[in-house]
N, C-alpha and C positions, 0 to 999 in steps of 0.2 A: 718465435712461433714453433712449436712442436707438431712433428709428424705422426701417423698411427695408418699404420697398414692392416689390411683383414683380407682372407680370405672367404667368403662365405657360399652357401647352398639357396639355391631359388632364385636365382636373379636371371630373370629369361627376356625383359621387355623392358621399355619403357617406362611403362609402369608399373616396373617393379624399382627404376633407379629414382621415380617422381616420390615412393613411397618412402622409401632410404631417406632421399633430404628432407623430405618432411621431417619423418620419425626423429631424424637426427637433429632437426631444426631446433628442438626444444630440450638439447644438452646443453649443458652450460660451459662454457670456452669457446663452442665447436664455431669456428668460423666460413671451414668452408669442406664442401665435400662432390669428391668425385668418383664417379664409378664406373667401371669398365665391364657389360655384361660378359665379355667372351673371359671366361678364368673367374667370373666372381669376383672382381678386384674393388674392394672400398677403401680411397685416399680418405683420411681427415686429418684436418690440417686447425690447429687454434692454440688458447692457452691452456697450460693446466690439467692438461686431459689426462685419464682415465682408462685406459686399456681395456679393463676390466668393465668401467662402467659402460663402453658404448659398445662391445662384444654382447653384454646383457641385452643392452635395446636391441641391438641388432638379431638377437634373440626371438626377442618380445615380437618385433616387428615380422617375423618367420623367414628371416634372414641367417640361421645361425652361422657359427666362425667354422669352418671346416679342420 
């Protein structure tokens, strides 16, 4: 299993970490994800992952990487 750290902008509540695993629900590898609002911190954690591709979602999502 591979790891993927992010730092990102916007993440102030709850729901904004309920939106994250959503959003991220429907990457493909992505197993599991966690986040830490104080510092913007998004763990994923799966196979095969993407750097690039889940920084874009994370994007999309109005999460961008810092």
């Amino acid at each position: 299993m591979e790891t993927e750290l992010f730092t990102v902008q916007n993440v102030k509540c709850g729901g904004c970490v309920n939106n994250i695993k959503d959003g991220l629900g429907s990457v493909p590898g992505i197993h599991n994800v966690s986040i830490t609002i104080e510092g913007g911190q998004v763990k994923v954690e799966g196979d095969n992952l993407s750097h690039q591709q889940i920084a874009h979602k994370l994007g999309e999502l109005g999460y961008p990487e810092v």
